[in-house]
C-alpha positions in Angstrom: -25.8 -36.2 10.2 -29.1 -36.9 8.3 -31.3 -33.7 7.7 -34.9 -34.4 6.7 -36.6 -32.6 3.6 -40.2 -32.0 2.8 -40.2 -31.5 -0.8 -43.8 -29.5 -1.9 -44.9 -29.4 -5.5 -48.0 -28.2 -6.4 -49.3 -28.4 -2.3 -48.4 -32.2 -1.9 -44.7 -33.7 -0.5 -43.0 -35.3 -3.4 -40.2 -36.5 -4.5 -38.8 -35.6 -7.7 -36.2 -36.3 -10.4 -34.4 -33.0 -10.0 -33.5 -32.4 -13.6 -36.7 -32.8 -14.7 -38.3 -29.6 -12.9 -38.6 -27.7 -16.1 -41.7 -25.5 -16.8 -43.2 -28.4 -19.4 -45.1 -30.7 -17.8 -44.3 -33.6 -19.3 -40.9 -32.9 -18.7 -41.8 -33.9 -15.3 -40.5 -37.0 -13.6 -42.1 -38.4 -9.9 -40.8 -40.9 -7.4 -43.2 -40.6 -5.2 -46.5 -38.6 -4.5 -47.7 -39.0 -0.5 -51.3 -38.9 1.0 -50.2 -37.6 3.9 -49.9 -33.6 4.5 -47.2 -31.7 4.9 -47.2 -31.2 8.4 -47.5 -34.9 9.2 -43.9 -34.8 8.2 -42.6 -32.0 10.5 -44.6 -33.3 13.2 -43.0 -37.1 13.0 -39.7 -34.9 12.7 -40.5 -33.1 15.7 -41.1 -35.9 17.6 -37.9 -37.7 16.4 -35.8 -33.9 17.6 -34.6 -34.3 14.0 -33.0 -30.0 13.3 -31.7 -28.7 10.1 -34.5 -30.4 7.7 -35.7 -27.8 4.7 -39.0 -27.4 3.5 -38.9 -26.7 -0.1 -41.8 -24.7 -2.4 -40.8 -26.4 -5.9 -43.1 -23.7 -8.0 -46.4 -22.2 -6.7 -49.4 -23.2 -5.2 -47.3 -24.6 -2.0 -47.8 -21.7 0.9 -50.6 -23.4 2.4 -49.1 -26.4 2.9 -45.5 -24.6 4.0 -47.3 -23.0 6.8 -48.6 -26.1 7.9 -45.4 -27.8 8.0 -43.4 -24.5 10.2 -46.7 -24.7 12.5 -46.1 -27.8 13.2 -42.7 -27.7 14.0 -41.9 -23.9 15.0 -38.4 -22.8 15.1 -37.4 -26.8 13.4 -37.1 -26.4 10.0 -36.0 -24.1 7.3 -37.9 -23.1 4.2 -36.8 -22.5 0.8 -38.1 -22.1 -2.6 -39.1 -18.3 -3.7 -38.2 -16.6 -0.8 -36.8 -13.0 -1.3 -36.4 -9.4 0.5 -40.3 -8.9 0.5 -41.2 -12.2 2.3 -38.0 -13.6 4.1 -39.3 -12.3 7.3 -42.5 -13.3 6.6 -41.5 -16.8 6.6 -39.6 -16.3 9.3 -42.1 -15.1 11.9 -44.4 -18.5 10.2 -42.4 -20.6 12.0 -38.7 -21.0 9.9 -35.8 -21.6 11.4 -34.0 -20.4 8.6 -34.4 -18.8 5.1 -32.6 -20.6 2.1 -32.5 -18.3 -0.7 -31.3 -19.1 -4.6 -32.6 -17.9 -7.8 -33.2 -14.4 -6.0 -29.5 -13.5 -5.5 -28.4 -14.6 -9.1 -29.8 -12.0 -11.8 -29.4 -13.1 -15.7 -26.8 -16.2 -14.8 -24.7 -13.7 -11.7 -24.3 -13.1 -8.5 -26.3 -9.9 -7.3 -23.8 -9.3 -4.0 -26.2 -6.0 -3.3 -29.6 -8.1 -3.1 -27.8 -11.0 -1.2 -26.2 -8.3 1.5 -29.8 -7.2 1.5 -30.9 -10.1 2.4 -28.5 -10.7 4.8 -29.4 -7.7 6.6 -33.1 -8.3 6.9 -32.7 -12.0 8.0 -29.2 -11.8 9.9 -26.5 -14.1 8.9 -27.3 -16.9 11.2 -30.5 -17.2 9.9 -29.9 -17.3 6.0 -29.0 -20.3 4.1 -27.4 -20.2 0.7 -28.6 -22.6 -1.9 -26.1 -23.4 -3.9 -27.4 -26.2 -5.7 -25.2 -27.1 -9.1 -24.5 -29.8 -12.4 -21.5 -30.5 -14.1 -19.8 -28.4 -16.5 -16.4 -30.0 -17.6 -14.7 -30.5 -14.6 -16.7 -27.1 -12.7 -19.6 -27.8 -10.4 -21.7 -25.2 -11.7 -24.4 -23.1 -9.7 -27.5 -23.4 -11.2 -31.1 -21.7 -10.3 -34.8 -21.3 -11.9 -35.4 -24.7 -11.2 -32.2 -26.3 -11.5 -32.7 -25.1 -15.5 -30.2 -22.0 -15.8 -26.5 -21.9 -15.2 -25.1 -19.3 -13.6 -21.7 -17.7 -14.3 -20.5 -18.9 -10.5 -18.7 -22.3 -9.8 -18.4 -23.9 -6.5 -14.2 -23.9 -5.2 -12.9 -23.0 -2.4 -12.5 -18.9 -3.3 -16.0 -18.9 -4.0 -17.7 -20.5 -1.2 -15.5 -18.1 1.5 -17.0 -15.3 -0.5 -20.5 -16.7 0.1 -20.0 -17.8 3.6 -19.7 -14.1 4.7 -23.5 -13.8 4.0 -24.7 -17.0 5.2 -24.1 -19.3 7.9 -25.2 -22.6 6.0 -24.8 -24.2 2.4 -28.0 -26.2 1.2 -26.4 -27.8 -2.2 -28.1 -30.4 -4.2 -26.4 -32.7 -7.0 -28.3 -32.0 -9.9 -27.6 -34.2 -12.0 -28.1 -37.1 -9.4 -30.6 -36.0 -7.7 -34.1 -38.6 -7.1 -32.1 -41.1 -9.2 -31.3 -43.6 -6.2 -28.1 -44.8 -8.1 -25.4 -42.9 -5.2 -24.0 -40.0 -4.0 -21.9 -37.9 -6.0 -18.4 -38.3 -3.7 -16.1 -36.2 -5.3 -18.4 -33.3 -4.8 -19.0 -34.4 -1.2 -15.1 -34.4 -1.0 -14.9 -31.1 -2.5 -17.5 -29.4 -0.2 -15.4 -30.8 2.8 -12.4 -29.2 1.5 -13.3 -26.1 0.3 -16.7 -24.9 2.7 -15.9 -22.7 5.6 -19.1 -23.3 7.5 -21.6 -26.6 7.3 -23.4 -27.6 4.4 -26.1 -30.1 3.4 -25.5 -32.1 0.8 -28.8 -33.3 -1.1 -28.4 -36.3 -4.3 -28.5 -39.6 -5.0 -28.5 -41.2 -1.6 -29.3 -44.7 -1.5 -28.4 -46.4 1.5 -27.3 -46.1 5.2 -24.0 -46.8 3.6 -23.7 -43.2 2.0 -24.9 -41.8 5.3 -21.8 -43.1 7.0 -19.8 -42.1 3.6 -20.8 -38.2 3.7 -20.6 -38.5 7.5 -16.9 -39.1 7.6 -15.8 -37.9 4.0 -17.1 -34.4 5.0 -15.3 -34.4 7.9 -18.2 -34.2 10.0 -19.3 -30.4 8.7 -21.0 -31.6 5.8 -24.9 -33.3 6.4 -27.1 -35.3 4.5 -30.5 -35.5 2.8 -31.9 -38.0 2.1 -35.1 -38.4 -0.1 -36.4 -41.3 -2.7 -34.5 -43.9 -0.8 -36.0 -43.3 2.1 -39.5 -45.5 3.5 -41.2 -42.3 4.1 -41.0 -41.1 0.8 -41.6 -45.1 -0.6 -38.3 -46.0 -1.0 -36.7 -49.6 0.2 -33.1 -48.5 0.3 -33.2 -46.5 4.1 -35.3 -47.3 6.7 -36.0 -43.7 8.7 -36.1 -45.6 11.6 -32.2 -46.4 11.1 -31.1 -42.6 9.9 -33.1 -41.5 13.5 -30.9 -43.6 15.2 -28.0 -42.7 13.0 -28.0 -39.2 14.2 -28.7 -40.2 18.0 -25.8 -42.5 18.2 -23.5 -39.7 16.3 -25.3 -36.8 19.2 -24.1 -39.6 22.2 
């Protein structure tokens, strides 16, 4: 299934090399920078009955434009990037669907289980996603947060991700080290996340073409979803026409 994203950075939906998202500027590496606001997105994806899509604050300066995007599509889309105990209902009552929480729950490179039960108990499991966004490490898939900079201590398998599933009821997980690069999906991962993930995920990295649409659709066993970004004409890519993943997902729905 194709999930739609609306990346913000710095107020405006981008798309961004993921590894690049360091605190240095120049550091910083841009696909694609649109002139339309945010909530031109979420209503087109309202309008297309497009669910599961993420709306995601890449640094500060992006609340305005968040809200705009949830108003626009109340009760469509989920909304990640900063959130934490003080403002997950916040968000929530704005418009989310559902909170997608990261760097919060990991605490100088592990897993804080007391802040993620937290958590859990303010939002309620069905309405908490767990990013669990990761690079290579040797042969690990590694979780990483802060901006895809920091590795964490916690690897994705199949142990780990039925200890995580108790708190959340979805898995938002980028490819790192593929992610805005348009050169493919990172299969074995997909693979992995089919095998080992208890409840859906959404797979985020590299995606290129229809083709890898149909590829994560039937490698992860139908459970695991795709995002696709730079590739896609909305976001001034050539390799996916939107048009085609809309009908992708209505020909999969029946």
């Amino acid at each position: 299934m194709f999930r739609p994203c609306i990346d913000l950075h710095e107020g405006r939906v981008k798309q961004i090399v993921g590894g690049s998202l360091t605190t240095e500027p120049g550091d910083l590496k841009t696909n694609f920078v649109s002139e339309r606001p945010a909530a031109w997105y979420a209503e087109l994806y309202r309008q297309d009955g497009l669910r599961g899509g993420h709306v995601i604050k890449l640094g500060p300066g992006n609340d305005e434009a968040a809200r705009s995007a949830l108003a626009a599509y109340p009760g469509g889309l989920q909304i990640g990037g900063g959130i934490n105990a003080d403002n997950a209902r916040a968000w929530l009552d704005a418009g989310a669907s559902q909170v997608i929480v990261t760097s919060w729950v990991f605490r100088e490179g592990r897993v804080d289980w007391g802040r993620l039960d937290q958590l859990t108990g303010i939002a309620g499991r069905e309405r908490l996603v767990l990013d669990l966004s990761c690079r290579r490490r040797g042969a690990d898939y590694c979780v990483v947060t802060d901006r895809w900079q920091k590795f964490t201590n916690s690897t994705l398998n199949q142990e780990s991700l039925k200890q995580f599933a108790g708190f959340a009821s979805e898995f938002l997980i980028h490819a790192v080290d593929v992610e805005g690069l348009c050169q493919g999906i990172d299969l074995e991962l997909v693979r992995k996340l089919a095998d080992w993930s208890p409840i859906p995920a959404t797979y985020a990295g590299g995606a290129r073409s229809m083709e890898d649409l149909h590829t994560v659709t039937r490698e992860g066993q139908g459970r695991i979803h795709l995002t696709i970004g730079s590739a896609l004409d909305l976001f001034g890519g050539t390799g996916v026409r939107y048009a085609d993943a809309v009908a992708f997902n209505r020909a999969l729905m029946g």
